[in-house]
Residue frames as qw, qx, qy, qz and C-alpha x, y, z in Angstrom:
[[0.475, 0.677, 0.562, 0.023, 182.62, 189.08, 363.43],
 [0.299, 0.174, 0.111, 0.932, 183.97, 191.57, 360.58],
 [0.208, 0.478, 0.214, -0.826, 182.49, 194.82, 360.19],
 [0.401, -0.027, -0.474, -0.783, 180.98, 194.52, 356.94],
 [0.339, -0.422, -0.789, -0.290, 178.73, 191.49, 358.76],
 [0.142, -0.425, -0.436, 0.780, 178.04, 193.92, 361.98],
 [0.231, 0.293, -0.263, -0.890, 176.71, 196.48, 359.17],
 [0.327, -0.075, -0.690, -0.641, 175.03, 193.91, 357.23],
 [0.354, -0.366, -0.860, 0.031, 172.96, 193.02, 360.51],
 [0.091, 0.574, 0.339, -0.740, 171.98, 196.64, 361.75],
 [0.162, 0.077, -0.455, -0.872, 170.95, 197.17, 358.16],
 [0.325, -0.111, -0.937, -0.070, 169.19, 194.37, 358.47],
 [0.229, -0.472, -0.704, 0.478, 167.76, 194.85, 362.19],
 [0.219, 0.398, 0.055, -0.889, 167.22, 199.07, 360.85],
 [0.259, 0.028, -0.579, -0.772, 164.89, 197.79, 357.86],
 [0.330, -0.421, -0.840, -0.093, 162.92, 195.27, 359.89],
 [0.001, -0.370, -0.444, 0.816, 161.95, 198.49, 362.28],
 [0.159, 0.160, -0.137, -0.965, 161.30, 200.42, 359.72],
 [0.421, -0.130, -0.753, -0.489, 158.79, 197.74, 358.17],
 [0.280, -0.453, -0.716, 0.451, 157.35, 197.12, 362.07],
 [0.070, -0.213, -0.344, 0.912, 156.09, 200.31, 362.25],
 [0.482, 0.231, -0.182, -0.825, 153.48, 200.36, 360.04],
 [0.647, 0.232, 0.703, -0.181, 150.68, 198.13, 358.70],
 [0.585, 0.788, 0.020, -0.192, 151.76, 199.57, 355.48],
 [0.693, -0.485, 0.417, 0.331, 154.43, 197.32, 354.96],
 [0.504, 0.580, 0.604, 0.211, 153.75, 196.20, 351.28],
 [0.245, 0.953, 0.035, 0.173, 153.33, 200.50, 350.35],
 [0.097, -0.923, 0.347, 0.138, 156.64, 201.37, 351.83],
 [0.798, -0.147, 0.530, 0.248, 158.33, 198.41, 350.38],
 [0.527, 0.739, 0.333, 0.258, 157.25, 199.70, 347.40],
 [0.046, 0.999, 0.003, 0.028, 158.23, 203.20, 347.89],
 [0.535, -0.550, 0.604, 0.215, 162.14, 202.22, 349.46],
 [0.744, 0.018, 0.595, 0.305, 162.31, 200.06, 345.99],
 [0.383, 0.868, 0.179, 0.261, 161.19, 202.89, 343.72],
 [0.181, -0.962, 0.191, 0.071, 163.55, 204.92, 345.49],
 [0.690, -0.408, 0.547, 0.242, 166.19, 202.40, 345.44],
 [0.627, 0.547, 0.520, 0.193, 165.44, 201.53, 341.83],
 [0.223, 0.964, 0.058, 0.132, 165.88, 205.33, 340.80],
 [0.415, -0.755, 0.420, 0.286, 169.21, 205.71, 343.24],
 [0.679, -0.191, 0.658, 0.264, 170.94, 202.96, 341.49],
 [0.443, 0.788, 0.416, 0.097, 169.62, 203.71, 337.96],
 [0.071, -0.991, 0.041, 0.109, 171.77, 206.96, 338.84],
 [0.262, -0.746, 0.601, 0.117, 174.81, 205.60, 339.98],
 [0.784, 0.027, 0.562, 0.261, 175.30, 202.89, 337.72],
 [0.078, 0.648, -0.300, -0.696, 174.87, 204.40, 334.47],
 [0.634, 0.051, 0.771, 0.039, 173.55, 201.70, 332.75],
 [0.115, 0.194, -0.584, -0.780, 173.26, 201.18, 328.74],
 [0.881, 0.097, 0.063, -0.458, 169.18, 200.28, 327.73],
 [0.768, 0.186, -0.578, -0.204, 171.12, 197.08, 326.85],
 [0.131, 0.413, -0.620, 0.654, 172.44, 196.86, 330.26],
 [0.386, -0.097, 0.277, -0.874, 169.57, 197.84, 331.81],
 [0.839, 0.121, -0.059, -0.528, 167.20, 195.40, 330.25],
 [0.734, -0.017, -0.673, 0.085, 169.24, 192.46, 331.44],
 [0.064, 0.331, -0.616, 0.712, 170.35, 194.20, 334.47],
 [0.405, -0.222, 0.402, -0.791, 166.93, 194.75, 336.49],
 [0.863, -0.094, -0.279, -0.410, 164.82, 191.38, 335.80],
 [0.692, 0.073, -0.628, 0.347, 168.21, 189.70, 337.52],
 [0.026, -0.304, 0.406, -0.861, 168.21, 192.15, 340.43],
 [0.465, -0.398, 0.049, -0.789, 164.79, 192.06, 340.82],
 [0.892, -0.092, -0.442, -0.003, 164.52, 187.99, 341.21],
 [0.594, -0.113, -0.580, 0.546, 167.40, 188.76, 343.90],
 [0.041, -0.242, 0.302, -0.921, 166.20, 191.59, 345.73],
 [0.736, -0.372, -0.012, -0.565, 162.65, 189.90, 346.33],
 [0.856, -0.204, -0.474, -0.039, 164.26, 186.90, 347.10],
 [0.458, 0.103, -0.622, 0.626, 166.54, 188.05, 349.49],
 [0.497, -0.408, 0.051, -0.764, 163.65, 190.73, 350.87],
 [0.816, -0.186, -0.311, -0.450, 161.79, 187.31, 351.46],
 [0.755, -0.135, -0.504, 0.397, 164.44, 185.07, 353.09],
 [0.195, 0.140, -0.469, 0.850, 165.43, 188.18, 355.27],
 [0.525, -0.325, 0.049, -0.785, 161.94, 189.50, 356.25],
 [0.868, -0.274, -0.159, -0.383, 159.60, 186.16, 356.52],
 [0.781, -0.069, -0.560, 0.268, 162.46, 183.71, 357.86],
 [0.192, 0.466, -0.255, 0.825, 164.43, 186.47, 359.64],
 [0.315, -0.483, -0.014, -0.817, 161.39, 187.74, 361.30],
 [0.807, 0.004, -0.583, -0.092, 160.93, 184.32, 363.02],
 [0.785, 0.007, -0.482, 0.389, 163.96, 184.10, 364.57],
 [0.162, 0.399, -0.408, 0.805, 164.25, 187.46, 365.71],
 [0.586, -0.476, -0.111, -0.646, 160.99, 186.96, 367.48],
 [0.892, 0.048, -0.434, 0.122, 162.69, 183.47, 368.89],
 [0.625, 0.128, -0.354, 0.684, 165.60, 185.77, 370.51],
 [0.439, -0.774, 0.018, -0.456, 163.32, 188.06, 372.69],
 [0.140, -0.439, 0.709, -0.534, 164.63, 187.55, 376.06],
 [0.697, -0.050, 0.323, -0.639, 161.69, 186.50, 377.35],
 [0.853, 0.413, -0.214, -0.238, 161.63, 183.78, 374.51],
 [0.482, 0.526, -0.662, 0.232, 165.10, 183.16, 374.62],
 [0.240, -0.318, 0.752, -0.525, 165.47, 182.55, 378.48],
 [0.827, 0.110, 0.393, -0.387, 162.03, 179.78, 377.94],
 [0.809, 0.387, -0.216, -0.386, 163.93, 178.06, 375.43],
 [0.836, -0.472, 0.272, -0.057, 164.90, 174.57, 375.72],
 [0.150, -0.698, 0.534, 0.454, 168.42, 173.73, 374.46],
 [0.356, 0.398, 0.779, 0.330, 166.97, 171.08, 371.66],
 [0.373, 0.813, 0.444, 0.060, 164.74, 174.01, 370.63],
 [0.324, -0.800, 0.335, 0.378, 167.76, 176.31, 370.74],
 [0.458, -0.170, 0.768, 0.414, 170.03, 173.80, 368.66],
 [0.415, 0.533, 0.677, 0.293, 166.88, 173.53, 365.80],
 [0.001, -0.954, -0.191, 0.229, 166.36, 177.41, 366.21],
 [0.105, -0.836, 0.338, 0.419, 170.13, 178.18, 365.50],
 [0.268, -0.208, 0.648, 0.682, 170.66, 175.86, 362.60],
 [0.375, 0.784, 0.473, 0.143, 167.68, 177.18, 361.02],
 [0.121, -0.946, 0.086, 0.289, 169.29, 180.52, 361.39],
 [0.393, -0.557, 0.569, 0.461, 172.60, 178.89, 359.50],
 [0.452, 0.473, 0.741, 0.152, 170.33, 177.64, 356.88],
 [0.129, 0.871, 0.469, -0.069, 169.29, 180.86, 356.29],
 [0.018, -0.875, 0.187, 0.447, 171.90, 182.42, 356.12],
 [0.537, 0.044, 0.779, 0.321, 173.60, 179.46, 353.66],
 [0.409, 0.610, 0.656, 0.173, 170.90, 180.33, 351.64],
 [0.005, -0.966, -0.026, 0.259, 171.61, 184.28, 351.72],
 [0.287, -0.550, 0.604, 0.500, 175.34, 183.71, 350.88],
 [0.508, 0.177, 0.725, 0.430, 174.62, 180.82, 347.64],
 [0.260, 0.875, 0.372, -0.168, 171.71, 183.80, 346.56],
 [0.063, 0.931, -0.190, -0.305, 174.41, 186.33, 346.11],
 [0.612, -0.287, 0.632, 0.381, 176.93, 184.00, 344.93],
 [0.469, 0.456, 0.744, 0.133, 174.37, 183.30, 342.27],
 [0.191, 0.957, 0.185, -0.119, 173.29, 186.62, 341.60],
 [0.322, -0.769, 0.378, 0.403, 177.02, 187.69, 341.12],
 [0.325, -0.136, 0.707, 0.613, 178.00, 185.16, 338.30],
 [0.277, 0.811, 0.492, -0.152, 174.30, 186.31, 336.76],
 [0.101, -0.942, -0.003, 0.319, 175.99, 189.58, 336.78],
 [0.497, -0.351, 0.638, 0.472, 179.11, 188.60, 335.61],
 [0.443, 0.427, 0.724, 0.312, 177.25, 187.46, 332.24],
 [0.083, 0.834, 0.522, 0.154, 175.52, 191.05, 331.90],
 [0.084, -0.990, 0.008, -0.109, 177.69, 193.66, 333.17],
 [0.608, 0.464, -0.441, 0.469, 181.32, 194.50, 332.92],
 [0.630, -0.111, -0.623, 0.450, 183.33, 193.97, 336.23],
 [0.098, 0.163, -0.149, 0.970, 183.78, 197.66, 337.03],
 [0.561, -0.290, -0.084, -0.770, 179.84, 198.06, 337.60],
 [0.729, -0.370, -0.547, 0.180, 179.59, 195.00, 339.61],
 [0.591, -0.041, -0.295, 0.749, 181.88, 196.67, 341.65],
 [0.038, -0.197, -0.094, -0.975, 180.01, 200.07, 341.30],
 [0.608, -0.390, -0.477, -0.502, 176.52, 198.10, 342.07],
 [0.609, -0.293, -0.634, 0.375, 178.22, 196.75, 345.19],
 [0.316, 0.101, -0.170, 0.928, 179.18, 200.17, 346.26],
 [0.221, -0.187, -0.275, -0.917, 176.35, 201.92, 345.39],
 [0.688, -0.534, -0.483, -0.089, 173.99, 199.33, 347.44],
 [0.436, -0.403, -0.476, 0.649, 176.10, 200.38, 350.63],
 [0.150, -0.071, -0.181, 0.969, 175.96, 203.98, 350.02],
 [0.528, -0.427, -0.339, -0.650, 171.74, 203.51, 349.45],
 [0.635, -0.299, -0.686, 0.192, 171.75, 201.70, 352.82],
 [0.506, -0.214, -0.317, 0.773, 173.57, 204.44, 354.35],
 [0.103, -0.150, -0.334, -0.925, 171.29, 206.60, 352.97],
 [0.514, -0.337, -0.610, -0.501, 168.43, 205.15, 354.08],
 [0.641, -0.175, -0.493, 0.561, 169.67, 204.49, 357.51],
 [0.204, -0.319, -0.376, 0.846, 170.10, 207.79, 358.37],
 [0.239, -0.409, -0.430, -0.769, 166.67, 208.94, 356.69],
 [0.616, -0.404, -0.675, -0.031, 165.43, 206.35, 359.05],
 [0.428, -0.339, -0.447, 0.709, 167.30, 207.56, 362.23],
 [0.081, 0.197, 0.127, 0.969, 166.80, 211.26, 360.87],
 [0.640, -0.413, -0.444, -0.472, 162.59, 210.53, 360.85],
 [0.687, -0.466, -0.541, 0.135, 162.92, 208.22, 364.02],
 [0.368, -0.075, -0.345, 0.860, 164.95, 211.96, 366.06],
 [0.201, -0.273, -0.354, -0.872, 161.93, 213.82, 364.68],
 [0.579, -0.509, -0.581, -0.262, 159.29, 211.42, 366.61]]
C-alpha cells in the first residue's frame, strides 16, 4: 500500500475518533469546517471570482465525501472489530469487502469529479496548492487531535 493511502486511512481512522467521542458530532463538524474553511481561504488566496465558484464545488465534495466516509465507513469499521470479524462467515466477508471496494470506487470517481470541476474554475497551480494545503490542514488537525488526546 503507498504511503499517501496509509495517511489517507489514519486520517481517516484519526477523524472518526475524534467524531466518536462526543454526542456533539454535528457541532464539531461544524467547527473543524469553519476552521478548515478559514485555513484554506488563507492558503489559497482566492479572487471573489474564484471564490464564488470555488466553495459551492468544494462544499458538494466535502459533504459528500464526509458522508460516504463517516455513514458507510462507519459500518464497516464496526464489521472489522475482532470480535465481529472472527464471527464472520466468509459469504458475509466476501459481501462486506466488496462493499468496502464500492466505497471506495465511489471515493476515487468523487475526486476525479471534483478535480475536472476544478479544472473549469481554478488555474492548475491552485489545484495543486488546494491539494497541498488539504494535507497540511490534516496534519494540523491530527496533531491538535493527538496534542488534546496527551492532555486527557
Amino acid at each position: 500500500m503507498k504511503i499517501k493511502n496509509i495517511l489517507t486511512v489514519v486520517l481517516f481512522l484519526a477523524t472518526l475518533s475524534f467524531y466518536a467521542q462526543s454526542d456533539k458530532i454535528d457541532e464539531k463538524r461544524e467547527k473543524v469546517k469553519a476552521f478548515k474553511v478559514s485555513f484554506l481561504t488563507t492558503e489559497l488566496e482566492l479572487t471573489s471570482t474564484e471564490a464564488e465558484k470555488f466553495w459551492p464545488i468544494y462544499n458538494a465534495y466535502d459533504d459528500k465525501q464526509f458522508e460516504l466516509r463517516h455513514d458507510k465507513m462507519k459500518t464497516y469499521l464496526r464489521k472489522l472489530d475482532d470480535d465481529n470479524l472472527n464471527s464472520l462467515s466468509e459469504k458475509e466477508a466476501v459481501v462486506l469487502l466488496s462493499q468496502i471496494e464500492s466505497t471506495d470506487k465511489e471515493l476515487y470517481l468523487l475526486r476525479e469529479k471534483f478535480m475536472s470541476n476544478l479544472k473549469k474554475v481554478l488555474p492548475a497551480k491552485k489545484i495543486l496548492k488546494l491539494k497541498k494545503s488539504e494535507d497540511d490542514f490534516n496534519r494540523k488537525l491530527l496533531k491538535q487531535y493527538r496534542d488534546k488526546a496527551g492532555k486527557n
